[in-house]
C-alpha positions as CSV (number, residue, x, y, z in Angstrom):
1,X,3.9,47.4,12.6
2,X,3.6,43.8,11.9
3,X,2.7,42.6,15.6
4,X,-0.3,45.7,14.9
5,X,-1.3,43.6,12.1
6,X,-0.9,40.5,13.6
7,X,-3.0,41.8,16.9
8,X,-5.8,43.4,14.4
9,X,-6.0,40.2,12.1
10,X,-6.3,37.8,15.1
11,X,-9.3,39.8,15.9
12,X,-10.6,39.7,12.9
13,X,-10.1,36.1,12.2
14,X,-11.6,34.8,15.3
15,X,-14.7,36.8,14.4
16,X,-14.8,34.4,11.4
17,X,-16.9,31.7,10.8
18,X,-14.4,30.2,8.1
19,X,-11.3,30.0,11.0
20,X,-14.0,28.4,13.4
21,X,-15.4,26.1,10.4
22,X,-11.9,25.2,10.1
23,X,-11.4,25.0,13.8
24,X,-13.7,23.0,14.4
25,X,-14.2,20.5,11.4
26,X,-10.4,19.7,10.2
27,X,-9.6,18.3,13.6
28,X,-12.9,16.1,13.2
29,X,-11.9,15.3,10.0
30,X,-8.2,14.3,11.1
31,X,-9.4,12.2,14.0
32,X,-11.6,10.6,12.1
33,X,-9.0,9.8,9.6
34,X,-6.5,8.4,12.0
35,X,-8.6,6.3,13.8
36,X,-9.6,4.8,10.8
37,X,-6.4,4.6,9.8
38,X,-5.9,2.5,13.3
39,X,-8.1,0.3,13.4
40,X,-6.8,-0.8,9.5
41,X,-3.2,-1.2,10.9
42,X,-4.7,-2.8,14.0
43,X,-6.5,-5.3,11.9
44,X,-3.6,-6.2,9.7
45,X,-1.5,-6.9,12.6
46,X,-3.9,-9.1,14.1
47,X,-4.4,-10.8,10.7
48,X,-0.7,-11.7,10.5
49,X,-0.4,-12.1,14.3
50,X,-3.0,-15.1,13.6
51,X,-1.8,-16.7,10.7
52,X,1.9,-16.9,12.0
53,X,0.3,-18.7,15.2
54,X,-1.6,-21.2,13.4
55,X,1.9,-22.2,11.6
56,X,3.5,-22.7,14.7
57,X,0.8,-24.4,16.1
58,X,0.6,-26.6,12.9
59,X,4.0,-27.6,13.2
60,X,4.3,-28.3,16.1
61,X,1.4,-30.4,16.4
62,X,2.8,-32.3,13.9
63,X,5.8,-32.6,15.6
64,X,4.5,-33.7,18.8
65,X,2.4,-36.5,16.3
66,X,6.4,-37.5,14.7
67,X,7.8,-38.0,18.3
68,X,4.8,-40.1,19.1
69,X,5.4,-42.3,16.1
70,X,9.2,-42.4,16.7
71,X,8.4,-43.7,20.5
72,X,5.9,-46.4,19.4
73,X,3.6,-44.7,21.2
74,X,1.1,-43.6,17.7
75,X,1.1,-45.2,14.4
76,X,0.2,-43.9,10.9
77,X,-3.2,-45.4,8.7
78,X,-2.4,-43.1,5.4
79,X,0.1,-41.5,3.8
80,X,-1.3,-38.0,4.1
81,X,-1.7,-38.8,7.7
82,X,2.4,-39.2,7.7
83,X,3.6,-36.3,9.9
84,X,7.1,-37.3,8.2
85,X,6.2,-37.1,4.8
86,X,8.1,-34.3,3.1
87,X,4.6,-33.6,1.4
88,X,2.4,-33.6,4.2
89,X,4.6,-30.9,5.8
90,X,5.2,-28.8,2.8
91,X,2.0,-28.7,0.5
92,X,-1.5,-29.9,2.3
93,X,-4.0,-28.2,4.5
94,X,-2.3,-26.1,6.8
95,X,1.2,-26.9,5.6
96,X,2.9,-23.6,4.0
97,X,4.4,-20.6,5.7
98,X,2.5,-17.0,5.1
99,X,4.6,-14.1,3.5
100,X,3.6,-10.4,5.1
101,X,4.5,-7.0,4.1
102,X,4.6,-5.8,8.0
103,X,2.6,-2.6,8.5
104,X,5.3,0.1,8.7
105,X,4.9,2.9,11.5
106,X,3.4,5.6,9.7
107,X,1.1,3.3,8.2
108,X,-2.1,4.5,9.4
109,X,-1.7,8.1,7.8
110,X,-2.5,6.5,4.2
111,X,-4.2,3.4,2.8
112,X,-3.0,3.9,-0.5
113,X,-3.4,0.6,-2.8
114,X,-4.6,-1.9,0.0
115,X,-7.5,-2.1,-1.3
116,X,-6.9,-3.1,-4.2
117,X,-3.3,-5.2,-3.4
118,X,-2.5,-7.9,-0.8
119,X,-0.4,-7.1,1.8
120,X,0.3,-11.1,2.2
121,X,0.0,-14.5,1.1
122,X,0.7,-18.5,1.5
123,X,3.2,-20.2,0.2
124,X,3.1,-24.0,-0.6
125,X,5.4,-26.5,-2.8
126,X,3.3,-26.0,-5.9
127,X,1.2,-22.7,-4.7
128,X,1.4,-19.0,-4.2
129,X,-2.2,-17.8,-3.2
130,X,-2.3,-14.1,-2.1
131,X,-4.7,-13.5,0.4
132,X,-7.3,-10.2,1.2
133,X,-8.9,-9.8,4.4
134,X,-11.5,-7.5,2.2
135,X,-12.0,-9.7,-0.5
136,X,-16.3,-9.6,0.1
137,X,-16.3,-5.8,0.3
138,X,-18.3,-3.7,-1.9
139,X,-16.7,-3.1,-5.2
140,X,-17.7,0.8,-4.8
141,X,-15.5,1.2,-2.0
142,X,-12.6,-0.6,-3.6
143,X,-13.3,1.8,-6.8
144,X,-13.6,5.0,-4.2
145,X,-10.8,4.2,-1.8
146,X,-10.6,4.4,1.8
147,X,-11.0,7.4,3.9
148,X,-7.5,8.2,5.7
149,X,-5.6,11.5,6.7
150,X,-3.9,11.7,3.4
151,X,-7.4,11.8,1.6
152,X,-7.9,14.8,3.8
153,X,-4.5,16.3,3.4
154,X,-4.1,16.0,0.0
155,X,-8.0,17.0,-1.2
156,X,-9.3,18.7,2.2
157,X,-6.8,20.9,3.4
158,X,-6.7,22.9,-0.1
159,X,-10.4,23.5,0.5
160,X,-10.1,25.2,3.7
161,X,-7.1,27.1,2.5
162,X,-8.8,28.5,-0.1
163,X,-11.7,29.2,2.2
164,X,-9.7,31.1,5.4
165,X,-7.4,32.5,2.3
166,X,-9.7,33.8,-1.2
167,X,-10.7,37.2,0.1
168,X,-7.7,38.5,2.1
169,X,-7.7,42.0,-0.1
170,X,-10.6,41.9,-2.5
171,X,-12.8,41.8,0.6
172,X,-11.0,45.2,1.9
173,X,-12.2,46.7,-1.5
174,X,-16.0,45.2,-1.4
175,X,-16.6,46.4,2.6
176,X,-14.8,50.3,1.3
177,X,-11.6,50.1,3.9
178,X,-8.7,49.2,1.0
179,X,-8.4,53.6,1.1
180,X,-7.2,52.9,5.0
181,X,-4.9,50.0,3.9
182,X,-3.4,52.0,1.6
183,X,-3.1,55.2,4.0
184,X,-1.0,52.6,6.0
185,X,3.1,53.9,5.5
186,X,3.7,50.1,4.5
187,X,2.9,48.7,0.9
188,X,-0.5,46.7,0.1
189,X,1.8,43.7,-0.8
190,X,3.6,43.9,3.0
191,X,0.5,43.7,4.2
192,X,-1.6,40.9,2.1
193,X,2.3,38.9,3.1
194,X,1.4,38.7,6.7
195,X,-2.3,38.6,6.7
196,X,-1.4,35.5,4.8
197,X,1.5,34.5,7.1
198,X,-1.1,34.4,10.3
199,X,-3.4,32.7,8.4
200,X,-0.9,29.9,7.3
201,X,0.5,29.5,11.4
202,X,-3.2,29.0,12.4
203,X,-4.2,26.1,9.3
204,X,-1.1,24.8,9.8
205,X,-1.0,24.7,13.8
206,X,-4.3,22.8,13.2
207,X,-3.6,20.4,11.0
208,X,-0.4,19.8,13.0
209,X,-1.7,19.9,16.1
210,X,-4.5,17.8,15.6
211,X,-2.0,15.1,14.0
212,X,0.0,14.8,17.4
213,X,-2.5,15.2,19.5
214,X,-5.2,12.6,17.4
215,X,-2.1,10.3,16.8
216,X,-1.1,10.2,20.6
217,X,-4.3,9.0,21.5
218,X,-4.2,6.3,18.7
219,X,-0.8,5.1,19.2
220,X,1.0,6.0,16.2
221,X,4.7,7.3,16.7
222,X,5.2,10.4,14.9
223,X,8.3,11.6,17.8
224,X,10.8,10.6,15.1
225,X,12.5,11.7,12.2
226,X,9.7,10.4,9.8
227,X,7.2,12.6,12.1
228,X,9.3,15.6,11.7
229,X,9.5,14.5,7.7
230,X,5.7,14.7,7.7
231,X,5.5,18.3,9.6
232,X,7.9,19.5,7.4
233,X,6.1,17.9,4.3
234,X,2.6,19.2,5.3
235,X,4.5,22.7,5.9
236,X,5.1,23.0,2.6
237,X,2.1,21.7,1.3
238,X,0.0,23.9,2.8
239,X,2.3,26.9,1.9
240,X,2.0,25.7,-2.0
241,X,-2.0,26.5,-1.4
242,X,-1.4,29.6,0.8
243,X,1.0,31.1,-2.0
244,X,-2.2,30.3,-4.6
245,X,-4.2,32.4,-2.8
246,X,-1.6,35.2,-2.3
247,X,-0.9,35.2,-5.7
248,X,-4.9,35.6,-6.3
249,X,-5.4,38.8,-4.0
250,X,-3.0,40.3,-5.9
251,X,-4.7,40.7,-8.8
252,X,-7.4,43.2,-8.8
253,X,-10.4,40.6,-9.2
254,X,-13.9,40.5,-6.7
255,X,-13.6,38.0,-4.6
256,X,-16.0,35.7,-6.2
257,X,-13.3,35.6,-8.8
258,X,-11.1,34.7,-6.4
259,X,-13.2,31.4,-5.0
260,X,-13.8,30.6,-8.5
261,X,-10.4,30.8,-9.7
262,X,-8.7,29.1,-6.9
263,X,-10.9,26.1,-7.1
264,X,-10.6,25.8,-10.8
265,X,-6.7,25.1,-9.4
266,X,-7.8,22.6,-7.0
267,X,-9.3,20.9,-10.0
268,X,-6.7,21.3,-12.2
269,X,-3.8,20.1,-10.2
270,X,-6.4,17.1,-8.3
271,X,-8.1,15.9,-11.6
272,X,-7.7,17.5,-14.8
273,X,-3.4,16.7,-14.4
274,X,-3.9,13.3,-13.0
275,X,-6.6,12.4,-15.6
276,X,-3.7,13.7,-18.4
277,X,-1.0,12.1,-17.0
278,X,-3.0,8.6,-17.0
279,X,-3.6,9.1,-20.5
280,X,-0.1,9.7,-21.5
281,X,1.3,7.1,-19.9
282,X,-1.2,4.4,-21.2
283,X,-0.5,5.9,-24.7
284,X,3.0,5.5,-24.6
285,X,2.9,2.2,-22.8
286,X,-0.2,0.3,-23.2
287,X,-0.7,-2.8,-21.0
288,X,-1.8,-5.6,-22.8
289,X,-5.6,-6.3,-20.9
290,X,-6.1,-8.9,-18.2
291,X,-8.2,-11.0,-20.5
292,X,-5.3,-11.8,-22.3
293,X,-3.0,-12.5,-19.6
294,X,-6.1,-15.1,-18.3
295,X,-6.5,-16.7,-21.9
296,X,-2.5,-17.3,-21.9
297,X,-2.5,-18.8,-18.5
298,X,-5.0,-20.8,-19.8
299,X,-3.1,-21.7,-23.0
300,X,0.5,-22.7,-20.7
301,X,-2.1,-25.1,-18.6
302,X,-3.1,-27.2,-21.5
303,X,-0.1,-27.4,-23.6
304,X,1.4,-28.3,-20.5
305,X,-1.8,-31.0,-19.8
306,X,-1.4,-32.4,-23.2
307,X,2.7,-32.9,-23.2
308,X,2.2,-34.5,-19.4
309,X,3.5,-37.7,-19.8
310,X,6.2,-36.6,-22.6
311,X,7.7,-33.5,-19.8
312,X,7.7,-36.2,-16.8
313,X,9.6,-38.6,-19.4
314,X,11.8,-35.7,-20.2
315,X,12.7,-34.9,-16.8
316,X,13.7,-38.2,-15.7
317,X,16.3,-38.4,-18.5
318,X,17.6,-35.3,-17.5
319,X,17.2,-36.1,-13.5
320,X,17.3,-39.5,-13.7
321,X,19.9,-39.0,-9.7
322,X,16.3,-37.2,-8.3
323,X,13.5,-40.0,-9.2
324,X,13.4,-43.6,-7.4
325,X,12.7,-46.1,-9.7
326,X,10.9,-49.7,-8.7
327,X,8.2,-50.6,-5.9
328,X,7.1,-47.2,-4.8
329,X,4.1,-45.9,-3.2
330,X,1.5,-44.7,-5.7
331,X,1.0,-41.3,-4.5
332,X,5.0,-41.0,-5.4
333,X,4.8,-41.2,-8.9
334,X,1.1,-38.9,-8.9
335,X,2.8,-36.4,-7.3
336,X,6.1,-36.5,-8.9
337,X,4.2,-35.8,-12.5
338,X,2.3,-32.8,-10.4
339,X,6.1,-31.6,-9.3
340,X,7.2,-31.4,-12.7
341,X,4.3,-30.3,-14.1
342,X,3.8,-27.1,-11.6
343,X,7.4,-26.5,-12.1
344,X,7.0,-26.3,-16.5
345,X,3.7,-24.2,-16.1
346,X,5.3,-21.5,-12.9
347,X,8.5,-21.6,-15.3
348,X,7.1,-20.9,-19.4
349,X,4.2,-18.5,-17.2
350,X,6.9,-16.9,-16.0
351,X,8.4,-16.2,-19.3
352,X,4.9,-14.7,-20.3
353,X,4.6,-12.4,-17.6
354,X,7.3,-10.2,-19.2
355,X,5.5,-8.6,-21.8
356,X,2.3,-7.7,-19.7
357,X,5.1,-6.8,-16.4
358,X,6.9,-4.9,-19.0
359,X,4.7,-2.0,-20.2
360,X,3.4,-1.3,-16.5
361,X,6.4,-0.7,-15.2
362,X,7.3,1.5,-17.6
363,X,3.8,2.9,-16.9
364,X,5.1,3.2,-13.5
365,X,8.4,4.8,-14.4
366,X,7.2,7.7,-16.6
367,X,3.6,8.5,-14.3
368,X,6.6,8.9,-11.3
369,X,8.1,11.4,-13.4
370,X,5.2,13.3,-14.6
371,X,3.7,13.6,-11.0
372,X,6.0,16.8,-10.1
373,X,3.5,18.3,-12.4
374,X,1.3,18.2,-9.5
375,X,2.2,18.7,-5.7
376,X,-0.6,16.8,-4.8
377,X,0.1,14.0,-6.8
378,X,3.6,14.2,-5.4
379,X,2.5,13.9,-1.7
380,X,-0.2,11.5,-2.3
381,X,3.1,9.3,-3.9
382,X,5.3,10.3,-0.6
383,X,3.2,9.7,1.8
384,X,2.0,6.1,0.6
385,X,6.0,5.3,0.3
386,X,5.9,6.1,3.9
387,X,3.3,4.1,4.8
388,X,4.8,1.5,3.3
389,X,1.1,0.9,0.8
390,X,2.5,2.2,-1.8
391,X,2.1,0.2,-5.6
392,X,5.8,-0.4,-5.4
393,X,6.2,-1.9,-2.3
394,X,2.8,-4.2,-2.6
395,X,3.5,-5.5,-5.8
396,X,7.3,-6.7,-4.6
397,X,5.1,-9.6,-2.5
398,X,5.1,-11.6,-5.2
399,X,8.5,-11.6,-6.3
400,X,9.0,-12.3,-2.3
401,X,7.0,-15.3,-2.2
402,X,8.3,-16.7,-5.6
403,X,12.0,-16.3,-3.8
404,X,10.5,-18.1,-0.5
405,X,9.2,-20.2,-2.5
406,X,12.4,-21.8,-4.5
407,X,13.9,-21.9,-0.4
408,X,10.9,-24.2,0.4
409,X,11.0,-26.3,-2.3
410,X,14.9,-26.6,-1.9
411,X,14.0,-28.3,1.5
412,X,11.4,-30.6,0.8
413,X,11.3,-31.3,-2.7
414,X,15.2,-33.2,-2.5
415,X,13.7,-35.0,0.6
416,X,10.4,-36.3,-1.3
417,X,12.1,-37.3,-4.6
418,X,14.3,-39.5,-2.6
419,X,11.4,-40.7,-0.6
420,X,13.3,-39.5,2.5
421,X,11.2,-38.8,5.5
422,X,11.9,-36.0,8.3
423,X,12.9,-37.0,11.7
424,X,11.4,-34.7,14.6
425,X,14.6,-32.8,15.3
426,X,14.6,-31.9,11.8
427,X,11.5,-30.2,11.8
428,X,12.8,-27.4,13.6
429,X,15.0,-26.2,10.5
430,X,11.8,-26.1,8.4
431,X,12.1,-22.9,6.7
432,X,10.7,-19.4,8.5
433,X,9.8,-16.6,6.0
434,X,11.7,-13.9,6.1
435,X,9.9,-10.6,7.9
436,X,9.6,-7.5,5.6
């Protein structure tokens, strides 16, 4: 009985212009999504390919310059022309070593907070500048987000569900033939199951289908364990919407009912929960505003400006093994104050951070827990931790180049207090950040 009703609902489907609606546009969709999604991975990888060969060709341009010098062949007219000088190497122009969050394989499936977080930036002795390749970009596409294939999965897909899925039974009633279902010696329910069962292997074996076959094409590797993680997590997904729509034809309602009712779901669960769950959480944990964050940063700078000399005096009694005393150059003792200066602002800033860090976190922590509340919350989270955009994940880049950072420093910073220059061979033990 079922292959009947498999045979006769295959007819009947195909007939549709809803299956060839979805036939036709969701694969459109998808593709267009991944190749997006491509190019955006491309770009970032090209971005970082870039900025890690201009470092190597920095340094070793300045060491070819150092052997010159050491050979007598080249000599130095400045200081800052010095390829020795701990501080030429470690805080002007090109000196400094980028930190990347490396695209991760399934990265093109979701932009997630790109657009808003950087994905890398430079470290320098006194600096930590992250860096956007879409920092001119219209603001309205930074509000709006990007268009990638978990924009279509997670809002999209539903639509069409509820399209191919709204009318399984109530239509029977409307065209006069529900008397002829019910004639049938299985139950109405058996029945409306595998209707909906055909209908779910046909959405899904598009969506599915056009992933491999779209993400072939663009080069992303789904023939792993995290591509059979995604089929199995847009499997259930799409069964979630399909079970919506059973649950619908079951009741005895038109099948304008129907439509209506299913898409006052894909509202609720896509914006009314979302919209709740932001207000709870910024109830509970308000986040002091940026203003105030700026207007203490400012506040650290000139306390810190108007106890200069007093903090430079203060470190030399406690330091007094770290600072050459008598006949030095004069950029020594200008950027020796700078040194301890950067270090009192990046340490009491620090110490500020805590209580604006604090309440988003636990913003963080609680909007996790409330997103079961809503499968497509919960994807839209899943799949941006694969992707490796996730908030999580971008926001760690600071805390990686503070840690690179204290490494750097540890290298040069001895080195210039001691008025110490580099010999060539020691530039190659310059420190490489770490790959993430």
């Amino acid at each position: 009985m079922m292959i009947h009703i498999f045979d006769f609902e295959w007819r009947h489907i195909r007939t549709s212009g809803a299956f060839w609606g979805t036939a036709i546009i969701l694969p459109l969709l998808i593709g267009f999504s991944l190749y997006l999604g491509s190019n955006r991975t491309t770009q970032h990888v090209e971005t970082i390919n870039e900025l890690l060969a201009t470092e190597t060709a920095f340094y070793d341009d300045m060491r070819s310059q150092l052997e010159a010098i050491e050979r007598g062949d080249a000599e130095v007219d400045a200081w800052f022309q010095n390829p020795a000088n701990p501080l030429v190497l470690g805080q002007f122009g090109e000196a400094g070593r980028h930190i990347f969050l490396h695209p991760k394989p399934l990265a093109p499936l979701a932009a997630g907070q790109l657009d808003i977080l950087p994905y890398y930036g430079k470290v320098t002795l006194t600096g930590l500048e992250p860096l956007r390749d879409n920092a001119l970009e219209n603001p309205f596409m930074q509000v709006s987000g990007s268009f990638d294939f978990a924009f279509v999965l997670v809002w999209l897909v539903p639509l069409f569900i509820i399209v191919m899925g709204y009318n399984v039974i109530s239509s029977e009633r409307e065209r006069g033939t529900y008397s002829l279902l019910q004639s049938q010696p299985i139950s109405i329910r058996a029945i409306l199951f595998q209707k909906m069962i055909i209908r779910f292997l046909l959405v899904n074996g598009i969506i599915i289908l056009s992933l491999i076959v779209w993400s072939v094409m663009f080069g992303i590797d789904l023939f792993n364990i995290q591509g059979l993680q995604l089929i199995v997590a847009i499997s259930l997904y799409t069964s979630f919407w399909f079970a919506l729509c059973v649950l619908f034809n079951l009741f005895q309602t038109s099948s304008a009912m129907n439509a209506v009712g299913l898409t006052g779901l894909w509202v609720f669960f896509l914006l009314i929960i979302p919209s709740v769950i932001s207000l709870i959480v910024t109830s509970l944990h308000p986040v002091p505003s940026r203003a105030l964050w700026i207007t203490e940063q400012r506040t650290i700078q000139q306390a810190v400006q108007a106890e200069g000399d007093d903090l430079f005096d203060s470190w030399i009694v406690e330091h007094p093994e770290e600072f050459v005393e008598g006949d030095t150059p004069q950029f020594y003792n200008t950027w020796m104050r700078r040194f301890v200066w950067a270090q009192t602002v990046a340490e009491r800033e620090h110490e500020a951070e805590r209580q604006f860090e604090e309440p988003r976190k636990r913003q963080a922590q609680l909007a996790s827990r409330l997103r079961v509340l809503s499968p497509p919350m919960t994807l839209q989270a899943w799949l941006e931790r694969k992707a490796g955009t996730d908030t999580e994940r971008l926001r760690s880049l600071e805390g990686e180049m503070r840690a690179f950072q204290q490494e750097w420093q540890e290298f040069f910073l001895p080195r210039f207090r001691r008025l110490e220059f580099l010999r060539s061979d020691e530039l190659i033990h310059i420190p490489v950040s770490h790959k993430n």
